[in-house]
Residue frames as a rotation matrix with the C-alpha (Angstrom) as fourth column:
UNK 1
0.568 0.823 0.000 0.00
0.823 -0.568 0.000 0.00
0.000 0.000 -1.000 0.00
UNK 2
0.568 -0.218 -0.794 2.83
0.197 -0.900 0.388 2.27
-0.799 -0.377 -0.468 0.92
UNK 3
-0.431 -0.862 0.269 4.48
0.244 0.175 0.954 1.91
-0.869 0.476 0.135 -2.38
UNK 4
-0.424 0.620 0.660 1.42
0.880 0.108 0.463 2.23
0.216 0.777 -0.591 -4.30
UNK 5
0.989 0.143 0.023 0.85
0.142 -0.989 0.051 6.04
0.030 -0.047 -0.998 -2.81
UNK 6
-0.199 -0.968 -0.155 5.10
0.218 -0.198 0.956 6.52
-0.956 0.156 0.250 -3.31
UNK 7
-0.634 -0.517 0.575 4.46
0.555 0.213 0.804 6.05
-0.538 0.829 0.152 -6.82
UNK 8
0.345 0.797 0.496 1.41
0.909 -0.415 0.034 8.25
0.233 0.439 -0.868 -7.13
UNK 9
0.682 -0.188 -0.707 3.15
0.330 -0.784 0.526 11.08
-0.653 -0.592 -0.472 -5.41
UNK 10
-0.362 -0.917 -0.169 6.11
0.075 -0.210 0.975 10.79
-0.929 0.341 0.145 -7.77
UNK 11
-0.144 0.427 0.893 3.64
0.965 0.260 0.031 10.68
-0.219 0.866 -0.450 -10.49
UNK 12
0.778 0.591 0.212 2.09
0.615 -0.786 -0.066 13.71
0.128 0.182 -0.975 -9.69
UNK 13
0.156 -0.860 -0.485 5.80
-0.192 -0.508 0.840 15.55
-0.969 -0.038 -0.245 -8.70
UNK 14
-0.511 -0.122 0.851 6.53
0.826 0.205 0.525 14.36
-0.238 0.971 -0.004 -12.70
UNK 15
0.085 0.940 0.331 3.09
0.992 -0.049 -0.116 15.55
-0.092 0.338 -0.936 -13.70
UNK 16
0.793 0.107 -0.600 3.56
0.147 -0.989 0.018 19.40
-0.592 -0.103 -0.800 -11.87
UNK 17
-0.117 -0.926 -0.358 7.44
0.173 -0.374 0.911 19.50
-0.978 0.045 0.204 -13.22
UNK 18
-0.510 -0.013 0.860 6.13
0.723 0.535 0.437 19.09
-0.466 0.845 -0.264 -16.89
UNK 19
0.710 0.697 0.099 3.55
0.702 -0.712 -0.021 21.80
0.056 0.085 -0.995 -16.58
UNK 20
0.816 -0.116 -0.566 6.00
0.084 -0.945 0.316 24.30
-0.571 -0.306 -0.762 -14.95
UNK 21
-0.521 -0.844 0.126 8.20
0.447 -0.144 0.883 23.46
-0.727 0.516 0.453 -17.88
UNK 22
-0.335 0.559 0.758 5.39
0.941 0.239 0.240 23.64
-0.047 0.794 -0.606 -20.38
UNK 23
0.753 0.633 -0.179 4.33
0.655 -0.747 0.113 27.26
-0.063 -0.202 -0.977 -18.86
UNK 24
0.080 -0.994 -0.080 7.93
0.427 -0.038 0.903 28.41
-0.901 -0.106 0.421 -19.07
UNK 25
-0.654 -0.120 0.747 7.79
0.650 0.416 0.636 27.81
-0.387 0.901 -0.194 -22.74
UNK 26
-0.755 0.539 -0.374 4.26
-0.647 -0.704 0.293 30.43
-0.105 0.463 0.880 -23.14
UNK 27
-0.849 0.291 -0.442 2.32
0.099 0.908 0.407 27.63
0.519 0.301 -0.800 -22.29
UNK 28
-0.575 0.591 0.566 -1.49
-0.815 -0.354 -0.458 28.80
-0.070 -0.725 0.685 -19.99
UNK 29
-0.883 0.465 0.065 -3.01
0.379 0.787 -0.488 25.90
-0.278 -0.406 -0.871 -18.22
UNK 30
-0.635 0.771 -0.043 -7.08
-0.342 -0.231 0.911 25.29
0.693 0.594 0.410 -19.52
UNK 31
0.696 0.692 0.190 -8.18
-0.551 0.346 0.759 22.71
0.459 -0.633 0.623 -17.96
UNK 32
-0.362 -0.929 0.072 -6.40
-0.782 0.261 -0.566 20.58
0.507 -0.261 -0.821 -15.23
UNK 33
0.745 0.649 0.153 -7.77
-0.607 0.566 0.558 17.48
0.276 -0.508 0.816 -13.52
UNK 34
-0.152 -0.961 0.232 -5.52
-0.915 0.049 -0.400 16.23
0.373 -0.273 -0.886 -11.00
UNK 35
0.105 0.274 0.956 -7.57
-0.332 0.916 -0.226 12.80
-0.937 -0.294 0.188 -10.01
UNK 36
0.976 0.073 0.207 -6.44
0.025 0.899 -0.438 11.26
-0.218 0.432 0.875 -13.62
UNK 37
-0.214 -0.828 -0.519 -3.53
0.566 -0.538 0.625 13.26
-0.796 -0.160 0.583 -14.11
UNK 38
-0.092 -0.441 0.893 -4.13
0.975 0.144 0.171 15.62
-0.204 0.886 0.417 -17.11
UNK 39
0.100 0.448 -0.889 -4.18
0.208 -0.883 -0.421 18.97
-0.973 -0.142 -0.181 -18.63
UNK 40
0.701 0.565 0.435 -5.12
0.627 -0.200 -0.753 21.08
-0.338 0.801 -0.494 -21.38
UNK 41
-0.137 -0.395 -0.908 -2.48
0.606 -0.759 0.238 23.82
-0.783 -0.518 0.343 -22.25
UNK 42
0.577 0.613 0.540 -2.86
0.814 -0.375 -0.444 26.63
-0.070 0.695 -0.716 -24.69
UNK 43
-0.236 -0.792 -0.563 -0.45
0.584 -0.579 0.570 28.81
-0.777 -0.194 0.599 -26.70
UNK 44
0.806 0.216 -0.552 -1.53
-0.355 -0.570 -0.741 31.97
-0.474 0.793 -0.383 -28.74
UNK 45
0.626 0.007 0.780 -0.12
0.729 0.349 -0.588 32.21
-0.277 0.937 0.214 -31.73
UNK 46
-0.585 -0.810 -0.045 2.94
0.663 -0.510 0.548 34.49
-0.467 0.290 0.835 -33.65
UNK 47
0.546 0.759 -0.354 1.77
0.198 -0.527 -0.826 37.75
-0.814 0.381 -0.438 -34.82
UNK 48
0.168 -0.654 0.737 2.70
0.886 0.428 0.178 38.16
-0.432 0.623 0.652 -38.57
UNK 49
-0.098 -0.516 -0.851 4.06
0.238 -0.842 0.484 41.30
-0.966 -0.155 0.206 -39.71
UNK 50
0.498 0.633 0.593 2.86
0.495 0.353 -0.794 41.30
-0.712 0.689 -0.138 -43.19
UNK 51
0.935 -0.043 -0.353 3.92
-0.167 -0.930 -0.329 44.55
-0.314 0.366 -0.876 -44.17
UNK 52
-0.126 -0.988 -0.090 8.24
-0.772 0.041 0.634 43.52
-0.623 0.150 -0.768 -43.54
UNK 53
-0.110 0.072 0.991 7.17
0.263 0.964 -0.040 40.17
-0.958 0.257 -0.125 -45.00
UNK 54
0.917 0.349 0.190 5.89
0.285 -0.244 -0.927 41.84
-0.277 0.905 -0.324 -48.54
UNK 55
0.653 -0.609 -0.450 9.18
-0.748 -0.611 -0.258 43.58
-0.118 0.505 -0.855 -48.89
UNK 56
-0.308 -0.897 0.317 11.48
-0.653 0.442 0.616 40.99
-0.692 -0.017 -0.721 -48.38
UNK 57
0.128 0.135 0.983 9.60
0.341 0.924 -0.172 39.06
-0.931 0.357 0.072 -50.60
UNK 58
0.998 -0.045 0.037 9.68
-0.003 -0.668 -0.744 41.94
0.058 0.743 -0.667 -53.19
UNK 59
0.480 -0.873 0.088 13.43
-0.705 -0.324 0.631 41.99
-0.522 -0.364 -0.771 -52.40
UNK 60
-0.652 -0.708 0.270 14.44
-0.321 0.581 0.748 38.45
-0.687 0.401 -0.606 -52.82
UNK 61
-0.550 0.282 -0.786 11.89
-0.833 -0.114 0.542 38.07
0.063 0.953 0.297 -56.16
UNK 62
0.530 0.845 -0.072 9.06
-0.790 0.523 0.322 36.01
0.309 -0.114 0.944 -54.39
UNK 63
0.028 -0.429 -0.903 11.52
0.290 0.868 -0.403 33.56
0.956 -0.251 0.148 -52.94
UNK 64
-0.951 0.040 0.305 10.55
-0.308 -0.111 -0.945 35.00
-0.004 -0.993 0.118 -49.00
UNK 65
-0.392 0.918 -0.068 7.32
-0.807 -0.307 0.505 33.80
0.443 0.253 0.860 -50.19
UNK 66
0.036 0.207 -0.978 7.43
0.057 0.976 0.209 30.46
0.998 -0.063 0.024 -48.67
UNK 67
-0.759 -0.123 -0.640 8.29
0.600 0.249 -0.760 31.29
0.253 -0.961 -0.115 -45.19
UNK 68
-0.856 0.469 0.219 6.00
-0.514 -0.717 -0.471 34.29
-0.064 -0.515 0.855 -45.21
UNK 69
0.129 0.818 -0.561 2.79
-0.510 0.540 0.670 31.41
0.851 0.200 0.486 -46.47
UNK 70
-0.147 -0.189 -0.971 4.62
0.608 0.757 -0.240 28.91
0.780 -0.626 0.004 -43.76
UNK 71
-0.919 -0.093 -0.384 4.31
0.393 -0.297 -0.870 31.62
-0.034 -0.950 0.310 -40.76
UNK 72
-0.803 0.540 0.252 1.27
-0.593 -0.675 -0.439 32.75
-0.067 -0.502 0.862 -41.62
UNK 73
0.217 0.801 -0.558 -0.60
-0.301 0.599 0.742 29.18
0.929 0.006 0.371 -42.08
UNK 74
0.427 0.066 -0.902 1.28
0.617 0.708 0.344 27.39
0.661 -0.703 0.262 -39.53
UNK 75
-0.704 -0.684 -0.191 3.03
0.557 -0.366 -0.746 29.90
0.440 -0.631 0.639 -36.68
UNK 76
-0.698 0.446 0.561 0.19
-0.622 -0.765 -0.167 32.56
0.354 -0.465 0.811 -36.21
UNK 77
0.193 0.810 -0.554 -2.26
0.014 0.563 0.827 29.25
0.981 -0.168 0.097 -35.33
UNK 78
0.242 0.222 0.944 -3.40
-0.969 0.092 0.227 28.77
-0.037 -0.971 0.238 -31.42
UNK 79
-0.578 -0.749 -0.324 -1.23
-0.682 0.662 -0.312 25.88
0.448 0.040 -0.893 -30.08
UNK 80
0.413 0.547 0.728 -3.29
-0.904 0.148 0.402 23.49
0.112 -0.824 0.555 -27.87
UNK 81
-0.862 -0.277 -0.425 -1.49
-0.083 0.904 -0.420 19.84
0.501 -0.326 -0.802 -26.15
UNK 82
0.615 0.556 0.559 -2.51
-0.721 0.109 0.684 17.69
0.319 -0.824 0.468 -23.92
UNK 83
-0.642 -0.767 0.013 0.09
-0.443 0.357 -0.822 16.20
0.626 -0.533 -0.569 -20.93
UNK 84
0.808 0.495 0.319 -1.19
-0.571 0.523 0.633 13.37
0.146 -0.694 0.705 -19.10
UNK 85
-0.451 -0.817 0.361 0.39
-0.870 0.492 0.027 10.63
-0.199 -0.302 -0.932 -17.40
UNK 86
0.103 0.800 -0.591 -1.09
-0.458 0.566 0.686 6.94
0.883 0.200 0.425 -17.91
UNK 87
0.823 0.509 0.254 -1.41
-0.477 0.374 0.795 4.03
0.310 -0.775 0.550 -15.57
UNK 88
0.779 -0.574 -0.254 1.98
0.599 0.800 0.027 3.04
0.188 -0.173 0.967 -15.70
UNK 89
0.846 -0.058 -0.531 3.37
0.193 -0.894 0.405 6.24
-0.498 -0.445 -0.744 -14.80
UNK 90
-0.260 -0.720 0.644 4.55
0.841 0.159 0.517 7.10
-0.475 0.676 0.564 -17.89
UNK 91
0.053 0.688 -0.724 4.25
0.194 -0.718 -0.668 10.73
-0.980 -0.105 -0.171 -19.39
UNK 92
-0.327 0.133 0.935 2.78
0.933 0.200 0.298 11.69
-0.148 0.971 -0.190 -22.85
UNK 93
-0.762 0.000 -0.647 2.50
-0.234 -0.933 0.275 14.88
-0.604 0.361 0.711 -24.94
UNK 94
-0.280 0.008 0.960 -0.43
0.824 0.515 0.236 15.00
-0.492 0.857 -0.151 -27.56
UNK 95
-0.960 0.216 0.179 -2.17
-0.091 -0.842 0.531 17.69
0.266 0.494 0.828 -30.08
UNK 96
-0.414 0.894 0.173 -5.39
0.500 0.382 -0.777 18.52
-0.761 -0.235 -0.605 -29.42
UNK 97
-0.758 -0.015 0.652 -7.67
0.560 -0.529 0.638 19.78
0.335 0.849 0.409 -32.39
């Protein structure tokens, strides 16, 4: 019994150390439910600058055009994971959509 709350404690001491890395990072806690282990987290998005982004593409003759399509499809988008732990106190990262 006393091994089997050791290993939940160290779960959840994992569990918090992951978050306060994840929040570090620009990460803001949604939802949290600490009786399965899991949370939601949620990062805004890159604002794109459009304006510097036209010139340089006018500069280098439409060849800044790919990063300036690639930051504004995939960078300015609202991050969202989810960090849980499972039953074998193992921890996992996924996307949420």
């Amino acid at each position: 019994m006393k091994n089997q709350v050791l290993t939940q404690e160290e779960d959840r001491i994992k569990f918090s150390k992951i978050l306060k890395e994840k929040m570090k990072k620009g990460f803001v806690i949604v939802e949290r439910n600490d009786k399965l282990p899991f949370a939601v987290l949620s990062k805004k998005g890159q604002k794109v600058n459009h304006n510097v982004n036209f010139i340089f593409s006018c500069a280098t003759l439409g060849l800044w055009s790919i990063p300036w399509m690639y930051q504004s499809f995939v960078s300015s988008r609202e991050k969202r994971i989810l960090v849980a732990i499972d039953e074998d106190g193992n921890t996992f990262e996924d996307k949420c959509f």
